[in-house]
LONUKE-315820 format. One record per residue: residue in one letter; chain; x, y, z of N, C-alpha, C in turn. Coordinates in nm, 3 decimals, m for minus. Layout:
<rs>
<'A' 'A' <X Y Z> <X Y Z> <X Y Z>>
...
</rs>
This chain:
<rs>
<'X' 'A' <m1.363 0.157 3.425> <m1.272 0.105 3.325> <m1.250 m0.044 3.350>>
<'X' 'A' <m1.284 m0.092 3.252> <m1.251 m0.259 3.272> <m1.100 m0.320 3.235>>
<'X' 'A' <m1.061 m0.377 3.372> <m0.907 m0.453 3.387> <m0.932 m0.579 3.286>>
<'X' 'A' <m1.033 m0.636 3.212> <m1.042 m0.774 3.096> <m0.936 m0.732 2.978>>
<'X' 'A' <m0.844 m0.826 2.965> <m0.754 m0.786 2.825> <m0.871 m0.801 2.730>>
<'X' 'A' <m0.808 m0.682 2.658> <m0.858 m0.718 2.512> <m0.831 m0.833 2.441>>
<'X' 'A' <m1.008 m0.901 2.383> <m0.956 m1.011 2.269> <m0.882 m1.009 2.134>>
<'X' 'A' <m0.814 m1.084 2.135> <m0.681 m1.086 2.015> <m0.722 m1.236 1.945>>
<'X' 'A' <m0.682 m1.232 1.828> <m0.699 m1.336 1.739> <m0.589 m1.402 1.774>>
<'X' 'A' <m0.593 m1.545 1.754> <m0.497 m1.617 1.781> <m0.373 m1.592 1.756>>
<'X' 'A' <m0.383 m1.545 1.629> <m0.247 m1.495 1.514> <m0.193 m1.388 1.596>>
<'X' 'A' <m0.311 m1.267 1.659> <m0.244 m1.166 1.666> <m0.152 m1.173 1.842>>
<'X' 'A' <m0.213 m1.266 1.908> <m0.165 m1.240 2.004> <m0.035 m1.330 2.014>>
<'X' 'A' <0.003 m1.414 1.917> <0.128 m1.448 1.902> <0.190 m1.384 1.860>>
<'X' 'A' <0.114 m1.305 1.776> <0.259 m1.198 1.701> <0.303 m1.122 1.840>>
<'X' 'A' <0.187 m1.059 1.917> <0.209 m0.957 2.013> <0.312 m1.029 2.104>>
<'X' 'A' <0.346 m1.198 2.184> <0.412 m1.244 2.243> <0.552 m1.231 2.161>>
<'X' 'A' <0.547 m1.240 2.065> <0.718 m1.269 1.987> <0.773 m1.139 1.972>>
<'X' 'A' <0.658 m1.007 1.993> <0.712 m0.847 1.959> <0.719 m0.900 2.140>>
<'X' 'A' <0.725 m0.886 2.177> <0.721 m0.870 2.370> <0.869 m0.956 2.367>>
<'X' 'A' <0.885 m1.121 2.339> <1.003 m1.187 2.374> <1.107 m1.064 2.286>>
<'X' 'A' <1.081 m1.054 2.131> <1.218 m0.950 2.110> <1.243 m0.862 2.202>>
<'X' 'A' <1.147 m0.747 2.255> <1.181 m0.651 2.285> <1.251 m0.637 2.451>>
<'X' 'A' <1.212 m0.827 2.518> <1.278 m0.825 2.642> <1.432 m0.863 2.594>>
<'X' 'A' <1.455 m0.991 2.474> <1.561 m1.012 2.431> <1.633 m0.905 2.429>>
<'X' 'A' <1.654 m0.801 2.329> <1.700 m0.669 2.362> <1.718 m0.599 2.479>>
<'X' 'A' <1.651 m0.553 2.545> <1.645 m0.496 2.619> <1.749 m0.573 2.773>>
<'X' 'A' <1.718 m0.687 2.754> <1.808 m0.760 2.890> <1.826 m0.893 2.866>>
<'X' 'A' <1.864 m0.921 2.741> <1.918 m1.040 2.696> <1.809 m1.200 2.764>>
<'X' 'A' <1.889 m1.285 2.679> <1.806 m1.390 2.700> <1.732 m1.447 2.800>>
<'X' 'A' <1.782 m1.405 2.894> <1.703 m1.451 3.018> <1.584 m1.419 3.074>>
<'X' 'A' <1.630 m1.295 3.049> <1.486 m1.197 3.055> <1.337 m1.302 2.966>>
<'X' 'A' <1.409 m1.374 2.864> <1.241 m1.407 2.784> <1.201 m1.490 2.860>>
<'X' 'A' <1.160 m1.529 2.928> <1.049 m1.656 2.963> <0.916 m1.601 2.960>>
<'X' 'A' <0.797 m1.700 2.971> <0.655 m1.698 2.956> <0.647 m1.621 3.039>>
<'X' 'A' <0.673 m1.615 3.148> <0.591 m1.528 3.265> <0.604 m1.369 3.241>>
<'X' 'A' <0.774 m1.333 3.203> <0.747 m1.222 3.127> <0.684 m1.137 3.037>>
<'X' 'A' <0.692 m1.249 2.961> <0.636 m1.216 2.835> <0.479 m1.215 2.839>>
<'X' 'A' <0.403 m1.323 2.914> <0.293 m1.276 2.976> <0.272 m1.148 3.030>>
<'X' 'A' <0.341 m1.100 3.102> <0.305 m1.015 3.206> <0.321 m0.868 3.123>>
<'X' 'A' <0.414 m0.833 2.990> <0.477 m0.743 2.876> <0.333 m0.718 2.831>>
<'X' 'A' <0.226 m0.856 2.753> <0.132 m0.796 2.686> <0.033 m0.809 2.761>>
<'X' 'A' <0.016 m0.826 2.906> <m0.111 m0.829 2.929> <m0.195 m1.012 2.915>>
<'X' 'A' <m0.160 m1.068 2.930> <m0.199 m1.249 2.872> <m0.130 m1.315 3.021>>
<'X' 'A' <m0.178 m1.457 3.013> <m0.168 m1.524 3.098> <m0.046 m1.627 3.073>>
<'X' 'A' <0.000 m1.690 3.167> <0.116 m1.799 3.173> <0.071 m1.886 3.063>>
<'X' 'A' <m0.085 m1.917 3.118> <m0.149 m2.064 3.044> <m0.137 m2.013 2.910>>
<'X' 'A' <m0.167 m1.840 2.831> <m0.211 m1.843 2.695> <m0.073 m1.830 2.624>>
<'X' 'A' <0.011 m1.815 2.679> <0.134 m1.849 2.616> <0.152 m1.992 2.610>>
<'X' 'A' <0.134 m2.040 2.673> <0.167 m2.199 2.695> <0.056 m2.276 2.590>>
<'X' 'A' <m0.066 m2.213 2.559> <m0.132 m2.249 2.470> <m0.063 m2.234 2.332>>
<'X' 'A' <m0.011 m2.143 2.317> <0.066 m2.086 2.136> <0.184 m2.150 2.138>>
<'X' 'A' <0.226 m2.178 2.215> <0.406 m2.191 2.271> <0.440 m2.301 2.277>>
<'X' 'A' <0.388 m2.361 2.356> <0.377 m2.515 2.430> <0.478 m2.532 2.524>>
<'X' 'A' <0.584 m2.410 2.535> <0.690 m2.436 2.657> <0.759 m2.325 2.638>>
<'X' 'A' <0.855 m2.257 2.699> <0.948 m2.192 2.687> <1.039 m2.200 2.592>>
<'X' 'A' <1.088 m2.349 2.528> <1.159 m2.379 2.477> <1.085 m2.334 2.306>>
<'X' 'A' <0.934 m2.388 2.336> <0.907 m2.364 2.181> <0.866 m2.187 2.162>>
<'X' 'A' <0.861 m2.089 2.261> <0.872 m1.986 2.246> <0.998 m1.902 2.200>>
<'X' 'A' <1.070 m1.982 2.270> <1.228 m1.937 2.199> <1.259 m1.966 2.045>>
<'X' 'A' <1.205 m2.125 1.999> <1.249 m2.105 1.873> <1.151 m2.075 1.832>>
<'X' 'A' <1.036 m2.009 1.807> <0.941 m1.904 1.742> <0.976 m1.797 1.736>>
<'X' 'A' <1.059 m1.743 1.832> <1.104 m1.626 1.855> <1.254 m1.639 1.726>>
<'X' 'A' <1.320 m1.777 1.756> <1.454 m1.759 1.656> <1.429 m1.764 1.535>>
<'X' 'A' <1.248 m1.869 1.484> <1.243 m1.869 1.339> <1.201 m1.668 1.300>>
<'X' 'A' <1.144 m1.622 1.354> <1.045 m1.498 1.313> <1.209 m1.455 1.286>>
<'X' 'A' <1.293 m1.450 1.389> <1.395 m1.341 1.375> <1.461 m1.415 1.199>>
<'X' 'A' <1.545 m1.513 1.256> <1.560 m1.570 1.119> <1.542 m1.562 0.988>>
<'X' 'A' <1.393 m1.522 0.956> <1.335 m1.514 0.849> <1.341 m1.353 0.821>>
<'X' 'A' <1.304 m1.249 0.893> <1.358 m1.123 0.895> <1.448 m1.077 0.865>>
<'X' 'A' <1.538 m1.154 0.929> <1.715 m1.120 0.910> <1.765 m1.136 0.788>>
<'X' 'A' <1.714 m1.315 0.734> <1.776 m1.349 0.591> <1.678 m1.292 0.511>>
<'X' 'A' <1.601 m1.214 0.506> <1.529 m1.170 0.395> <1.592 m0.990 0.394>>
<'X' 'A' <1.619 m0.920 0.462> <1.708 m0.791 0.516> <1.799 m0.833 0.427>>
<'X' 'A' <1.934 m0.961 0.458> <2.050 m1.003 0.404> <1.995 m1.023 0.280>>
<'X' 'A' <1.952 m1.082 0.228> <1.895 m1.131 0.117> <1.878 m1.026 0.004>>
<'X' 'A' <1.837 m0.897 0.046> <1.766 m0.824 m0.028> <1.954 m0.758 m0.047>>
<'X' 'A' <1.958 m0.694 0.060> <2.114 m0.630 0.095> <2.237 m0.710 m0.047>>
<'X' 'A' <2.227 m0.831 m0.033> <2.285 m0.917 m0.144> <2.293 m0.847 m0.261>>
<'X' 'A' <2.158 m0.919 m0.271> <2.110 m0.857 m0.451> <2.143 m0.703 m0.505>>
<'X' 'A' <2.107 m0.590 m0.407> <2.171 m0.490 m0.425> <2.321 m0.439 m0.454>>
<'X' 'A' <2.411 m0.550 m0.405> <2.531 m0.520 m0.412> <2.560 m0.537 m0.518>>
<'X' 'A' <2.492 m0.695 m0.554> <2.520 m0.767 m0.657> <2.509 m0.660 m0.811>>
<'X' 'A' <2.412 m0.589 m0.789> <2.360 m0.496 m0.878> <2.445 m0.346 m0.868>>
<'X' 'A' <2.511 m0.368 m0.810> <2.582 m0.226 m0.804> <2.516 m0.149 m0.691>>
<'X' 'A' <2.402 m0.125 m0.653> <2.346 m0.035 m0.575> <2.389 0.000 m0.429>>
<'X' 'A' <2.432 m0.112 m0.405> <2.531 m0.101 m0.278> <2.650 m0.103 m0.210>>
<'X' 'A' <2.684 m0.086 m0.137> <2.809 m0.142 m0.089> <2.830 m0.283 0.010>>
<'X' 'A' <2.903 m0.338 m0.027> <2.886 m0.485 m0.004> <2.912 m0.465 0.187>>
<'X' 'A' <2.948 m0.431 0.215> <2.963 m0.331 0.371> <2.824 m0.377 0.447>>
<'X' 'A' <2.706 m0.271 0.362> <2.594 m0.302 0.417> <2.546 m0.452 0.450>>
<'X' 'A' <2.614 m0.557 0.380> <2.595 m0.707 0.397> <2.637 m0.753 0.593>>
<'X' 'A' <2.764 m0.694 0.575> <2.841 m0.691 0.690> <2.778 m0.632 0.784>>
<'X' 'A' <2.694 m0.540 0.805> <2.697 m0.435 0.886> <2.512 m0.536 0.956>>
<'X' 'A' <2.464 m0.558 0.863> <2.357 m0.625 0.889> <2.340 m0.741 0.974>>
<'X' 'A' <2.463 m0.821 0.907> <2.486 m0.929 0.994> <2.563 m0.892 1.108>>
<'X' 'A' <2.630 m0.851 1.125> <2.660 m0.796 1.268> <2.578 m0.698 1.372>>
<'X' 'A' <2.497 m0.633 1.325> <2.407 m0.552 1.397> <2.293 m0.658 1.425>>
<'X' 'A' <2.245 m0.814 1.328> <2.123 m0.908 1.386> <2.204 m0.935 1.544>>
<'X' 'A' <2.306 m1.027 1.482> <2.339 m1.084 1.625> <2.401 m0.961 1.721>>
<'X' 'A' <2.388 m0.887 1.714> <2.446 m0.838 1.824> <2.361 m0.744 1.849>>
<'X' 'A' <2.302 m0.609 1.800> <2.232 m0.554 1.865> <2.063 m0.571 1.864>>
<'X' 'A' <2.083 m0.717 1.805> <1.887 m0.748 1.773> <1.895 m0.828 1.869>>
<'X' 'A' <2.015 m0.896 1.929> <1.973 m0.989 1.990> <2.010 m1.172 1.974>>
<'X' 'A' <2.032 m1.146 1.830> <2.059 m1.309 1.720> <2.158 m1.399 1.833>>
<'X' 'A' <2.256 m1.349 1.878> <2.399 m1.341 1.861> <2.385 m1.461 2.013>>
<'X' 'A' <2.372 m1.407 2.148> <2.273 m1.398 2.259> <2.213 m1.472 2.278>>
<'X' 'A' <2.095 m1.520 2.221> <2.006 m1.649 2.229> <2.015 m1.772 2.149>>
<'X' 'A' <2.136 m1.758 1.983> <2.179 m1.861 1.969> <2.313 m1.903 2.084>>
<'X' 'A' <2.331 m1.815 2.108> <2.461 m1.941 2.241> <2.371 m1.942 2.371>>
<'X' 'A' <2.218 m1.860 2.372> <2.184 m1.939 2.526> <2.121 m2.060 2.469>>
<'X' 'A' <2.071 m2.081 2.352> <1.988 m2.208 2.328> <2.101 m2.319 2.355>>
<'X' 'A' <2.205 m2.278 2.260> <2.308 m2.407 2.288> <2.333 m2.427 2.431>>
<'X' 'A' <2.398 m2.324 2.490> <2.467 m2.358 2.616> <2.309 m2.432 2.768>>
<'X' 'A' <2.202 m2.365 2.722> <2.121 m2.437 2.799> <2.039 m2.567 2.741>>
<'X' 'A' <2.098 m2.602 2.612> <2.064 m2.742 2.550> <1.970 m2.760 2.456>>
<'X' 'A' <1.941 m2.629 2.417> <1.811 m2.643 2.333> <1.835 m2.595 2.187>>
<'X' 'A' <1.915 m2.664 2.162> <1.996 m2.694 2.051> <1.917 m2.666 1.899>>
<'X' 'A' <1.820 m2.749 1.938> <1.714 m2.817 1.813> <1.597 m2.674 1.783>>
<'X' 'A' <1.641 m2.563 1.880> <1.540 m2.447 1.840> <1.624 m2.356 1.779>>
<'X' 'A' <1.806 m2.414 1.735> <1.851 m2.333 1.648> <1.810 m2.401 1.527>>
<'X' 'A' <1.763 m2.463 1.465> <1.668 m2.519 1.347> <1.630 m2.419 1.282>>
<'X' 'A' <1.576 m2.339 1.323> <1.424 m2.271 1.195> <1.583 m2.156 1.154>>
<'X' 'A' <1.693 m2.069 1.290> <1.800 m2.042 1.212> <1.883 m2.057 1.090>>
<'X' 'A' <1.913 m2.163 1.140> <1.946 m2.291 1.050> <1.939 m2.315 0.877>>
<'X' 'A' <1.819 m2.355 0.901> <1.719 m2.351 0.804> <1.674 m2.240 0.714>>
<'X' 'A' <1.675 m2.088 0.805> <1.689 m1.998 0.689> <1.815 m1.959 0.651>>
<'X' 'A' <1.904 m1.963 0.676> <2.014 m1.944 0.644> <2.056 m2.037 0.522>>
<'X' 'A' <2.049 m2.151 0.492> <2.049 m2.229 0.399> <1.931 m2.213 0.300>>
<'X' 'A' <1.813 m2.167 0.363> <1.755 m2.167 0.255> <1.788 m1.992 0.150>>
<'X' 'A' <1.831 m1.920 0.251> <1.876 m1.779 0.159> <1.997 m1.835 0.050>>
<'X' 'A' <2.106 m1.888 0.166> <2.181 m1.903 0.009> <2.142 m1.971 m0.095>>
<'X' 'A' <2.060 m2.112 m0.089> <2.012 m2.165 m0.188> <1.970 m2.080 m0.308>>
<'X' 'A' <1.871 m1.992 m0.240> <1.798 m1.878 m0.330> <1.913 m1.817 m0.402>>
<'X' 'A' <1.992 m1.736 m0.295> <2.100 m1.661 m0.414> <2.198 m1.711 m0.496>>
<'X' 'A' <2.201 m1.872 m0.461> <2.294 m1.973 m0.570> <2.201 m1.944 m0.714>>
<'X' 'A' <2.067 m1.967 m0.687> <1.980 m1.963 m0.785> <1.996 m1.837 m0.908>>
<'X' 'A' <2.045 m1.743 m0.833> <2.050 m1.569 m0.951> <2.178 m1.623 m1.031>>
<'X' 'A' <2.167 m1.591 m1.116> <2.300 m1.671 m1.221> <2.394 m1.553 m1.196>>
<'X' 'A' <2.426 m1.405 m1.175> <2.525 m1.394 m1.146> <2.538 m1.378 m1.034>>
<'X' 'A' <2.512 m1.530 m0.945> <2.562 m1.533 m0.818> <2.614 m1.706 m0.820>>
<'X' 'A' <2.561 m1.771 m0.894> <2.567 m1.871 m0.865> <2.744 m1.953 m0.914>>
<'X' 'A' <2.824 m1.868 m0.938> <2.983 m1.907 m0.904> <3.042 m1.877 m0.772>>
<'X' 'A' <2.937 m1.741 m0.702> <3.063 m1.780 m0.583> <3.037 m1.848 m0.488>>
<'X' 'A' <3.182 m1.860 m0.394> <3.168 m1.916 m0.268> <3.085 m1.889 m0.177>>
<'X' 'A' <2.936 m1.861 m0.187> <2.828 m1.855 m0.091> <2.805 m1.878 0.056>>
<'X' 'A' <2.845 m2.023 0.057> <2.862 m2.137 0.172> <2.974 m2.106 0.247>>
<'X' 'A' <3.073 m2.079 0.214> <3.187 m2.065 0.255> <3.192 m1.886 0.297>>
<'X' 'A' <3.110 m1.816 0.200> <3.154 m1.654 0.253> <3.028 m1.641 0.372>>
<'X' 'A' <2.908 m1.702 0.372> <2.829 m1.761 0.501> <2.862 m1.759 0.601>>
<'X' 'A' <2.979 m1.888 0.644> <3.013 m1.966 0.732> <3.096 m1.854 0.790>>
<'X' 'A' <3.159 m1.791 0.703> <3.284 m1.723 0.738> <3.228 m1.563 0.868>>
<'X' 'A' <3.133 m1.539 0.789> <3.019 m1.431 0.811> <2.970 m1.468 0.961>>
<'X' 'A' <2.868 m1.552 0.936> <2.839 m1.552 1.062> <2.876 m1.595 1.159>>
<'X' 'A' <2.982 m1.680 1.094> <3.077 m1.705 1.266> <3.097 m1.586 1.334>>
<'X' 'A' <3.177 m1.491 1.207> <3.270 m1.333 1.293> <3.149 m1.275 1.369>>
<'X' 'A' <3.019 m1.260 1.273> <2.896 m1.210 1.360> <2.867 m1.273 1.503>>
<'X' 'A' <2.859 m1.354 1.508> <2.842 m1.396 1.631> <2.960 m1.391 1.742>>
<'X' 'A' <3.080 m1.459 1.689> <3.234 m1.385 1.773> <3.224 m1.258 1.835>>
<'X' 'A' <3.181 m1.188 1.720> <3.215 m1.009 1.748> <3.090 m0.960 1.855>>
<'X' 'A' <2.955 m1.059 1.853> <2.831 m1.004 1.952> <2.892 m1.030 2.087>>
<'X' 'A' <2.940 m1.188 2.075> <3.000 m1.209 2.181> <3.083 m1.181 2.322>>
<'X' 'A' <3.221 m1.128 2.192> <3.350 m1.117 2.257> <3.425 m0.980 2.187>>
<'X' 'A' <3.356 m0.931 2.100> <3.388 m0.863 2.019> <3.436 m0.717 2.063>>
<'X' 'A' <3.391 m0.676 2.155> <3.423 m0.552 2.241> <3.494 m0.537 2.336>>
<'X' 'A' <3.505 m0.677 2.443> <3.641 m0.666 2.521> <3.778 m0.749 2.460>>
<'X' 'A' <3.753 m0.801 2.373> <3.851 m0.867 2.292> <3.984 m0.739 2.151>>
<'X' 'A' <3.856 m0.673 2.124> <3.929 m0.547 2.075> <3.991 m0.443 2.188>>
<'X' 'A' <3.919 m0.450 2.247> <3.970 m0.339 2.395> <4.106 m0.365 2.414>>
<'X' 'A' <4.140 m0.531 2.449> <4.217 m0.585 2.510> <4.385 m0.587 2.422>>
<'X' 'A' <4.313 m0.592 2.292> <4.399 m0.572 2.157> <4.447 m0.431 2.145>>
<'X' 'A' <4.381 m0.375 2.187> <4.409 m0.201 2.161> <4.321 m0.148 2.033>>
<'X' 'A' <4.231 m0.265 1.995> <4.183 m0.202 1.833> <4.077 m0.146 1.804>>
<'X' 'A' <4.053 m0.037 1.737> <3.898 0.017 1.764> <3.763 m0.114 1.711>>
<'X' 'A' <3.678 m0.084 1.810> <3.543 m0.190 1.805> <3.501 m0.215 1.659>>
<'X' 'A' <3.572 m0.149 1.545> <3.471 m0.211 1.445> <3.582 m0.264 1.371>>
<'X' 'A' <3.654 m0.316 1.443> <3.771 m0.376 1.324> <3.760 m0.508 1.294>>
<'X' 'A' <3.689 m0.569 1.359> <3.598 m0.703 1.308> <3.521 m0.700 1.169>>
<'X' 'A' <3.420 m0.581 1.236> <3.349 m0.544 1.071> <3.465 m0.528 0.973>>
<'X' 'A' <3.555 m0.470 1.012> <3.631 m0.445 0.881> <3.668 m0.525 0.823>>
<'X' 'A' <3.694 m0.604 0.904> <3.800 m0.800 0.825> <3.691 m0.864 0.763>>
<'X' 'A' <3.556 m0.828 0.846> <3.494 m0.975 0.764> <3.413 m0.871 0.586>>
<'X' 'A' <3.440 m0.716 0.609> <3.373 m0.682 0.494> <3.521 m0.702 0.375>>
<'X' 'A' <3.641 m0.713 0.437> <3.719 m0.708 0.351> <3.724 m0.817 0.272>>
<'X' 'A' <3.726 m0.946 0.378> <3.684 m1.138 0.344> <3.583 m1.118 0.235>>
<'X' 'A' <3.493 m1.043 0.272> <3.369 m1.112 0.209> <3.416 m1.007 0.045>>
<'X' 'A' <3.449 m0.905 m0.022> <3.506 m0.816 m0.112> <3.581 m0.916 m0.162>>
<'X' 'A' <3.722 m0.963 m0.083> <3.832 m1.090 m0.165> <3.733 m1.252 m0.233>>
<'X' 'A' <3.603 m1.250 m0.172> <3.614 m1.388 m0.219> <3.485 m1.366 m0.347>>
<'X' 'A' <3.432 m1.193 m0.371> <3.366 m1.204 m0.459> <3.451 m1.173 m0.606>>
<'X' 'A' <3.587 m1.197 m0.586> <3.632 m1.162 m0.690> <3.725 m1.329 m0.747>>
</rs>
């Protein structure tokens, strides 16, 4: 039996590094991702990450745009459904709080900040503005407060990945009473 990794197309073996960084993200939070791991997850070398990657740093935000774009297209879709009756605006809430917190979102945007790598919350960033743009665009969306029910959103999402469980503990309040405020916020400002 031959120990030679299998050859992977360029494409594919990046995809295979960014399924490897999520699944260490998850599994043991941000720290856990570096190259060497993530090398060692699919089978690849320090250098062939460092070839796709160009550093740790640009593996991380590859890792934050893929999630990013996943997430606001999930939210995105979740939207329109509500918008249409088909859903409950809940599911909006429940999405964004389950990215950052049990995908992981929540986690590696405060390790990028807090270890300085600020500029790989960008491609985040960036989809996030570019979803609402889009849903300003559906005409019966384009009166509400978008930007503002956003801001409001993913702050609590990220609060609640955070701090959200010993902070309710500490309150006496059951763990999803975050979700509840921000699905109630987000219900008051579509009216």
């Amino acid at each position: 039996m031959s120990l030679t990794p299998r050859r992977l197309s360029p494409e594919a073996s990046r995809d295979a590094a960014l399924d490897a960084a999520r699944d260490l993200l998850i599994e043991a939070g941000p720290l856990a991702v570096t190259l060497k791991a993530v090398a060692a997850r699919i089978g690849r070398t320090h250098a062939n990450l460092l070839h796709h990657f160009g550093s740790a740093s640009g593996l991380q935000r590859a890792l934050a745009a893929r999630m990013a774009q996943t997430i606001t297209a999930t939210i995105g879709a979740a939207v329109l459904r509500a918008r249409d009756g088909d859903h409950d605006p809940r599911e909006i809430v429940d999405l964004t709080f389950d990215a950052f917190d049990r995908e992981g979102a929540g986690a590696l945007a405060s390790w990028m900040i807090l270890s300085g790598n600020e500029d790989a919350l960008d491609p985040i960033l960036d989809a996030i503005h570019a979803l609402v743009d889009r849903l300003r665009s559906e005409a019966s969306l384009s009166e509400l407060p978008l930007a503002d029910a956003t801001l409001q959103l993913v702050l609590a999402a990220l609060g609640d990945a955070l701090l959200g469980g010993p902070m309710a503990k500490a309150l006496g309040l059951p763990r999803g009473t975050a979700r509840d405020l921000a699905a109630r916020a987000l219900v008051a400002g579509r009216t």
